[in-house]
C-alpha positions in Angstrom: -25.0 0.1 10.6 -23.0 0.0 7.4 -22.4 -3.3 5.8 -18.8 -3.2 4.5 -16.6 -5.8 2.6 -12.8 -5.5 3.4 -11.1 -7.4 0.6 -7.8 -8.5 1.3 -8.2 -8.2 4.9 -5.4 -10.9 5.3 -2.7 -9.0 4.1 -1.1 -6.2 5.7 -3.4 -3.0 4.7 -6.6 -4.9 4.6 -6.4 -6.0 8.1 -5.1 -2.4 9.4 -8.5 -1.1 7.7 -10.4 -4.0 9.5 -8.6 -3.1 12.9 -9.5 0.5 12.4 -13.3 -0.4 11.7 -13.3 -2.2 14.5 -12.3 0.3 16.7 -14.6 3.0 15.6 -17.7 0.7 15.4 -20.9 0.9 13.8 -20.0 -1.2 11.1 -21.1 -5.0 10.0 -17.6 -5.9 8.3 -17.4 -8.9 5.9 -14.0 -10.4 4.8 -13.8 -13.6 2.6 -10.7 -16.1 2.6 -8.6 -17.2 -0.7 -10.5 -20.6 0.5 -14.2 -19.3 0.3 -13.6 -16.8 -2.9 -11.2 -16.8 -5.7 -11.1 -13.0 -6.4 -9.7 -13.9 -10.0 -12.4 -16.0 -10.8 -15.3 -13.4 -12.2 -18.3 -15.5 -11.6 -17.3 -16.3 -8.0 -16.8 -12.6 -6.8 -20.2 -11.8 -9.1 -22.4 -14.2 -6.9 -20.6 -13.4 -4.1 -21.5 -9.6 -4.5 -25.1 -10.3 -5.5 -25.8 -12.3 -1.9 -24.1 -10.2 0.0 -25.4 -6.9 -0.2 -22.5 -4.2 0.4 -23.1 -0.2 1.3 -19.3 0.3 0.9 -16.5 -2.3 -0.4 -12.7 -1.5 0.7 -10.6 -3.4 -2.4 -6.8 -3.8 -0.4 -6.9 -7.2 -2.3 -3.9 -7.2 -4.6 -0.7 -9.3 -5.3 1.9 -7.2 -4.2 6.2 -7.8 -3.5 9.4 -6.3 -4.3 12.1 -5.5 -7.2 12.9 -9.2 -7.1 9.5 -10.8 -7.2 8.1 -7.8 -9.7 11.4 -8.6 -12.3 11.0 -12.4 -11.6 6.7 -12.2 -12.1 5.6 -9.8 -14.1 2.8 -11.9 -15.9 1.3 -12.5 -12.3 1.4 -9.3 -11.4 -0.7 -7.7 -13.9 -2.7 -10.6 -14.3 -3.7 -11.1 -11.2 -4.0 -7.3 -10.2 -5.6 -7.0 -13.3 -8.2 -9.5 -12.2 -9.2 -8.5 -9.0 -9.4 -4.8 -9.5 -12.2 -5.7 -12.9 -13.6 -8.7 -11.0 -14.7 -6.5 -8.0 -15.2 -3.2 -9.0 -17.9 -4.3 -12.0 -19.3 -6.4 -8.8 -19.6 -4.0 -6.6 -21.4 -1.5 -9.6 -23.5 -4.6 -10.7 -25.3 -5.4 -7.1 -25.7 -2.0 -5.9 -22.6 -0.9 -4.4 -22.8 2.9 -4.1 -19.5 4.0 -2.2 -16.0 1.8 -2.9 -12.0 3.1 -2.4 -9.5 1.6 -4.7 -6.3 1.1 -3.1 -3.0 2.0 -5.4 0.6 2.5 -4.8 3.1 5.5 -5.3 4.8 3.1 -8.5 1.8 4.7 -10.9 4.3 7.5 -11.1 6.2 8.1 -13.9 10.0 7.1 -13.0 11.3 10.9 -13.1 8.7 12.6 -11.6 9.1 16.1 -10.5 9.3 15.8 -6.7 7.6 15.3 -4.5 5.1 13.6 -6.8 1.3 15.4 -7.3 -1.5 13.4 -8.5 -0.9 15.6 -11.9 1.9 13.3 -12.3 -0.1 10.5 -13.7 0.8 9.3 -16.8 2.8 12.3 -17.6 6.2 10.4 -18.1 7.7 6.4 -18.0 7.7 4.1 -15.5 9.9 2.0 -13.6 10.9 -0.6 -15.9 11.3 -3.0 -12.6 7.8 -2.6 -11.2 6.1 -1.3 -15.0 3.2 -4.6 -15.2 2.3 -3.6 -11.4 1.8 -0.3 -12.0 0.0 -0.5 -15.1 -2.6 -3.3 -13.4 -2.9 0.2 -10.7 -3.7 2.6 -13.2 -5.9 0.4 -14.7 -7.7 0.3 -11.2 -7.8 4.1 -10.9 -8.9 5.0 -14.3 -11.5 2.1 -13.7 -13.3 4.1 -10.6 -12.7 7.1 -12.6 -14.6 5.5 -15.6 -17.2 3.9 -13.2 -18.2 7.1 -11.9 -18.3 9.1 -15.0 -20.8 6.8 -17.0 -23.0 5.3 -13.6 -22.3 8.3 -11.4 -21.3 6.1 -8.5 -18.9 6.9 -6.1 -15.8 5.0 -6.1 -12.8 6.6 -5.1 -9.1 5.7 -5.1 -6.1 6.8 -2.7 -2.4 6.0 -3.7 -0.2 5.2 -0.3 3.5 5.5 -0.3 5.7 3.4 0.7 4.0 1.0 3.9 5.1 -1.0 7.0 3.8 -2.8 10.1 1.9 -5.0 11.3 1.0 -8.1 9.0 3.6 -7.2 6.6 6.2 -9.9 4.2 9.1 -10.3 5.9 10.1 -13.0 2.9 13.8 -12.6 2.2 13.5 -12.3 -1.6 10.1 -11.1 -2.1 9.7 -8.2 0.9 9.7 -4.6 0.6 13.1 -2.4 2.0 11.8 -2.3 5.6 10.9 -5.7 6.4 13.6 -7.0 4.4 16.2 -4.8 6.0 14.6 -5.6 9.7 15.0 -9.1 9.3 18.4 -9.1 8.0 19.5 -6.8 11.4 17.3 -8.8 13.2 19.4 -12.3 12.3 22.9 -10.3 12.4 21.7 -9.3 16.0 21.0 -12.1 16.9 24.0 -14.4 15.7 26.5 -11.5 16.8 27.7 -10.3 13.1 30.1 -7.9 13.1 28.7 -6.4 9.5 25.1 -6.0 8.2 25.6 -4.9 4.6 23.2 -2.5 2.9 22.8 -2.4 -1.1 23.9 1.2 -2.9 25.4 4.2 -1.3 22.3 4.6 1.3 22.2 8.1 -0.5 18.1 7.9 -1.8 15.5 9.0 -0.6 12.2 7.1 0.7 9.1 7.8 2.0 7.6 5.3 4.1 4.1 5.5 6.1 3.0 3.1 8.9 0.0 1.2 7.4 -2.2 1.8 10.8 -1.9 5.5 9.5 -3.1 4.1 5.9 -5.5 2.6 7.6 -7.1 5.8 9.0 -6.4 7.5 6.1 -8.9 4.8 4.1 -11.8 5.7 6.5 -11.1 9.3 6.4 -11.3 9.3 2.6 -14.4 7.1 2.1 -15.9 8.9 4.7 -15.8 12.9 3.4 -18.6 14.3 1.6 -19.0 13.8 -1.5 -19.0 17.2 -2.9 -15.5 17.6 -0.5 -14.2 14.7 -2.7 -15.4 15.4 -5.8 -14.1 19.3 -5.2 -10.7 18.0 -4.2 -9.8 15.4 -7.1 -12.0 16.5 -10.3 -10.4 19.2 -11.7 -7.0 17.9 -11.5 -7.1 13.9 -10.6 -9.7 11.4 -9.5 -7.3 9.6 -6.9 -5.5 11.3 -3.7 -1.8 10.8 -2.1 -1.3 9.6 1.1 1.8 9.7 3.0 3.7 11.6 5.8 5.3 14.1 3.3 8.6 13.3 4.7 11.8 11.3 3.6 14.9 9.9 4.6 18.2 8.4 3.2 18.2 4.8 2.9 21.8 5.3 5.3 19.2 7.4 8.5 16.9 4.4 7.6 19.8 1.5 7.6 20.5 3.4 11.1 17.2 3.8 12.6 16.4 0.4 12.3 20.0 -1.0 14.0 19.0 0.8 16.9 15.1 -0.5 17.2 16.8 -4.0 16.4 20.0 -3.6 18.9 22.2 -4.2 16.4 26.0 -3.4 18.1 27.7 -4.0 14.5 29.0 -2.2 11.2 26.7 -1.2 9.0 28.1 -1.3 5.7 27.1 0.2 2.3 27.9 -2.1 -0.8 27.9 0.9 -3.3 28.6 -1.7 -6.5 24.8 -2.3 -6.0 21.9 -0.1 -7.7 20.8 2.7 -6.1 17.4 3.3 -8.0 15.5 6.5 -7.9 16.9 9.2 -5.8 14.1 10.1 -4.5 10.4 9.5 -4.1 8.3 11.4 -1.9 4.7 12.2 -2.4 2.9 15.6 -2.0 0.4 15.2 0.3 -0.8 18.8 0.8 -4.1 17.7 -0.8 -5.0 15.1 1.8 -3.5 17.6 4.2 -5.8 20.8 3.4 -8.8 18.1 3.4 -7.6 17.8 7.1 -5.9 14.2 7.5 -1.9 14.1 8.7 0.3 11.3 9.5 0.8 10.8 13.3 3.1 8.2 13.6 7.0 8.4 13.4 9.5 6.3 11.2 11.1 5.2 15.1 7.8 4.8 16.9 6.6 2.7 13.8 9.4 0.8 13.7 9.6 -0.3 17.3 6.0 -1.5 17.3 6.9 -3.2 14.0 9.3 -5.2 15.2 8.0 -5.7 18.7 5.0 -7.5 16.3 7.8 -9.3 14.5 9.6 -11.0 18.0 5.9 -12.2 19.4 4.8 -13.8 15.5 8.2 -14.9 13.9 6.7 -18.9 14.1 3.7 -18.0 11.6 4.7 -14.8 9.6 6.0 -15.0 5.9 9.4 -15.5 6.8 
């Protein structure tokens, strides 16, 4: 039985891996709260590492929000990200650790990326002013396996989701990604019988977005393959790998999707004095895709079980 550490299993990707453990079996799994270890404090996660023993280390842990809480934090962000990804990757070399998968974000792209977006992307171009600290702290995590592997020929690999949703996720009203933030704001219109719900830009971009139980069973699938699969999939071109559904839509088809999960009978209504941001970003996935791992769940179907998880756990989620 594999002894694995999940960290960041509170949060919404950490605990979709967990779940998906769970469900295959065969593994001990070992989370840790922000209580019983403060994964920015280096001496805490070293000890921690050296008791516990790990054959595999999942690292979801990361301080993650939107445009608003990236503009308004940016000293946090790649502070904190920072932190974690050097606190527990040099942890996990130092006690032993021989397998680990770093988990990144689609932002590590340069801003006008050729679309969709290949791993050969990486720091080929700039980034997103909005988001830049974040996705510098996840480059830094990359090129940390990357550099961990080279020198100690471990094996820590890195995937880079696109945009995510479900269970577990931020529904704050400030600090949330598009999805939850645009499912609670149909939700409450529903419910208090607005005529309008109004949507920012001209609902002309184009976005990605993958359920994270998919993400989840993307993880296992990654940190599971050979080694020589991996190594002959990423070397000779990048030493991280996409995951997504390889599909997009318009911010207006999501705007509509989502009134219909939610009910909403009203107007939905583009302010189009608001930014629109990039017009796209969609990630090539044929990598992950020829190594034999596809998406499975829909934007709808996701949806609906997202906000069905919303209606039962609206008195303790981040609202």
């Amino acid at each position: 039985m594999k002894r694995v550490f999940v960290a960041g299993h509170r949060g919404m990707v950490g605990s979709a891996i967990v779940r998906r453990l769970e469900r295959l079996g065969g593994y001990e799994i070992v989370t840790a709260n922000r209580a019983s270890l403060n994964l920015l404090d280096q001496k805490s996660v070293a000890d921690f590492f050296t008791t516990q023993k790990f054959d595999e280390v999942y690292l979801a842990a990361a301080k993650v929000g939107g445009i608003v809480a990236n503009n308004s934090y940016p000293a946090d962000f790649i502070y904190e990200n920072l932190m974690i990804e050097c606190n527990i990757i040099h942890s996990a070399f130092k006690s032993g650790v021989k397998r680990l998968l770093f988990l990144g974000s689609s932002c590590i792209y340069p801003k006008l990326a050729e679309q969709p977006m290949q791993e050969a992307a990486l720091l080929t171009g700039t980034l997103e002013p909005t988001n830049e600290p974040y996705a510098i702290a996840k480059i830094a995590g990359i090129k940390l396996c990357e550099s961990y592997n080279r020198q100690y020929g471990v094996d820590y690999r890195s995937v880079m989701p696109t945009n995510l949703y479900g269970k577990n996720d931020n529904f704050h009203p400030e600090n949330s990604h598009v999805i939850p933030a645009m499912m609670r704001r149909f939700h409450e219109a529903a419910k208090s019988n607005a005529t309008d719900v109004v949507v920012w830009g001209t609902g002309k971009p184009m976005r990605e977005f993958l359920h994270v139980d998919d993400m989840a069973e993307a993880s296992v699938f990654v940190m599971n393959l050979d080694k020589e699969i991996y190594d002959a999939n990423t070397q000779e071109m990048s030493s991280h790998i996409n995951v997504g559904t390889g599909v997009d839509c318009t911010i207006a088809e999501l705007a509509l999707t989502l009134a219909k999960v939610v009910e909403f009978k009203g107007n939905v209504i583009f302010d189009t004095t608001k930014p629109d941001g990039a017009p796209r970003k969609l990630m090539d996935v044929s990598r992950l895709g020829e190594m034999g791992w596809h998406a499975q769940i829909s934007l709808e179907d996701g949806l609906r079980t997202t906000y069905s998880w919303f209606l039962e756990h609206q008195s303790d989620i981040r609202l």
